[in-house]
N, C-alpha and C positions, 0 to 999 in steps of 0.2 A: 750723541746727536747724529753722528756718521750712521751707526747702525739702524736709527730710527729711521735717518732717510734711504737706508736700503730697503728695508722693510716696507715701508712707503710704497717704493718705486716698487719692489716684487706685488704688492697685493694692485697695484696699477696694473700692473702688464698679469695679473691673474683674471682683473674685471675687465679689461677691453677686450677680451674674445667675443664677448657679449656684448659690447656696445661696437663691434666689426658686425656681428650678427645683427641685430637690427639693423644698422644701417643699410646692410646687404639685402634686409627683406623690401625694408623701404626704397632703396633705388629699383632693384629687380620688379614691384608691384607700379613703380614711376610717380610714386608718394614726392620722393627725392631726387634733389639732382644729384650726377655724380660729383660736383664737389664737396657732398656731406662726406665723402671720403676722405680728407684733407683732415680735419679737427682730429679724426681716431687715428689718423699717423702721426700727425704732432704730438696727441698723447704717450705714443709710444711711444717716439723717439725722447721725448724728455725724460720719460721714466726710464729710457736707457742709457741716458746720458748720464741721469742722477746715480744709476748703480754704478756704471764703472767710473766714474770721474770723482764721486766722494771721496773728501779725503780718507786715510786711512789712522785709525787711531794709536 
């Protein structure tokens, strides 16, 4: 199960470059405000929290 949630957490922190880039287009065209920035750091930081804090088997 450990492994599964690193794995997890790795392919999270592979697709939020991409969901940095949008949002980046959309705040830059003023679609967005800057707090849409906020959701895609939470994202990360939870997917970085799950890889090194999982336990170890």
């Amino acid at each position: 199960m450990t492994g599964t949630a690193r794995l997890m957490a790795g392919l999270g922190l592979t697709v939020e470059p991409m969901a940095l880039a949008g949002t980046a287009a959309g705040v830059n065209t003023g679609r967005l405000r800057r707090w849409w920035y906020a959701p895609v750091a939470a994202l990360v930081l939870v997917a970085l929290v799950r890889m090194v804090f999982a336990p170890r088997p």
